[in-house]
C-alpha positions in Angstrom: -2.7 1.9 -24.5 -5.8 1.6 -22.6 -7.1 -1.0 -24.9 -4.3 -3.3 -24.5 -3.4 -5.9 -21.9 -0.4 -5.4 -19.7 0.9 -8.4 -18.6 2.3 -8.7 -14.9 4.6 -11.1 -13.1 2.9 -12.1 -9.9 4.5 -10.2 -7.6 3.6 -7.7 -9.6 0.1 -8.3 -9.5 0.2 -8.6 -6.0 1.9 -5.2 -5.2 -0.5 -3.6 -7.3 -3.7 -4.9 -6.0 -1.7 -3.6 -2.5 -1.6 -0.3 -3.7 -5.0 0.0 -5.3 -6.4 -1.6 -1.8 -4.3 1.1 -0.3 -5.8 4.3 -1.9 -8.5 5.7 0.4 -8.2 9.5 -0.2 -9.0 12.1 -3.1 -8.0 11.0 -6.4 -4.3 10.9 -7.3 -3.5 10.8 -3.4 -0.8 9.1 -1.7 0.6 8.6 1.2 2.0 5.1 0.7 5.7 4.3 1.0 7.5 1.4 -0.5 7.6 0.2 3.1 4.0 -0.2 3.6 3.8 -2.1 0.2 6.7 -4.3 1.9 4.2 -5.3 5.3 1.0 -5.4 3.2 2.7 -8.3 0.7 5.2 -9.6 2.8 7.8 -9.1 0.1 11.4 -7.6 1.2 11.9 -4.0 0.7 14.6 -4.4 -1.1 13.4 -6.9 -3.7 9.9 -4.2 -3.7 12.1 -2.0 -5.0 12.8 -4.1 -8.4 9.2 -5.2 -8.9 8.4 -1.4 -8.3 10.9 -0.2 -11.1 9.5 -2.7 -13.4 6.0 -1.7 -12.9 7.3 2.4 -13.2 8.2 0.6 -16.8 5.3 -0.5 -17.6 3.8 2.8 -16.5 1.6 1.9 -14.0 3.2 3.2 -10.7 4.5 6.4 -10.3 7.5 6.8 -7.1 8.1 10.3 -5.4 11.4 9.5 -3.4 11.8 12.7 -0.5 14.4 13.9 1.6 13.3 12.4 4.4 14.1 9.0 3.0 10.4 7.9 2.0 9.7 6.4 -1.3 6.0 7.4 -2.1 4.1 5.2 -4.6 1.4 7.1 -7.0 -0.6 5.2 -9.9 -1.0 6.4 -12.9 -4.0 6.8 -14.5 -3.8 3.6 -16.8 -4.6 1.6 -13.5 -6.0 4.6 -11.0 -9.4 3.4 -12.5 -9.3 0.4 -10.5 -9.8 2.3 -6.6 -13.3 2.5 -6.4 -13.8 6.1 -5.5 -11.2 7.3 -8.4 -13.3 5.4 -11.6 -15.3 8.8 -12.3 -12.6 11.0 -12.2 -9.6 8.6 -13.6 -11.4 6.5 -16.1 -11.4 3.0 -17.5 -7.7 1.4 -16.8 -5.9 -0.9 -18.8 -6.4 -4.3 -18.5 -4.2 -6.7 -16.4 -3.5 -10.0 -16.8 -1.5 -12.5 -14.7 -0.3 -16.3 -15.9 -3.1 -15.9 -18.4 -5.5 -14.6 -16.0 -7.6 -11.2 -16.7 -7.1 -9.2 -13.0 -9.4 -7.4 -11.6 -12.2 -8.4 -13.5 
């Protein structure tokens, strides 16, 4: 799969460049909730929620949900290529393209 192109809506797009931009630990960290994703874009939690299902679909975010109510949001490694500090360890990710455009390129 890593040689195809996954197309995204662009609110996906958008909460996936949020939660790339939001990795900062060791590789295949997280400590980001669905409701930091929701400040970050400005999108509602609960229509985060759908985009967020769609992209566990397309297999490029990962959710932990915990009884303490948080949803935590892992990528996977198709796209954990993209945080700069993971490339080494993760890969080269898929490519991503929005209305026609390549991301991240």
């Amino acid at each position: 799969m890593k040689n195809q192109t996954v197309n995204l809506t662009v609110n996906e797009a958008k909460t996936l460049e949020s939660l790339i931009n939001s990795m900062y630990a060791e590789y295949n960290f997280s400590d980001v909730d669905i409701n930091d994703i929701s400040k970050f874009t400005n999108i509602p939690t609960k229509k985060l929620r759908g985009i967020i299902s769609s992209l566990v679909k397309k297999d490029l975010v990962e959710k932990e949900e915990n009884d303490s109510g948080f949803v935590i949001l892992y990528l996977t490694d198709l796209v954990a290529g993209y945080v700069n500090n993971w490339r080494n360890e993760a890969g080269e990710p898929v490519k991503l393209s929005c209305n026609g455009q390549i991301l991240f390129a």
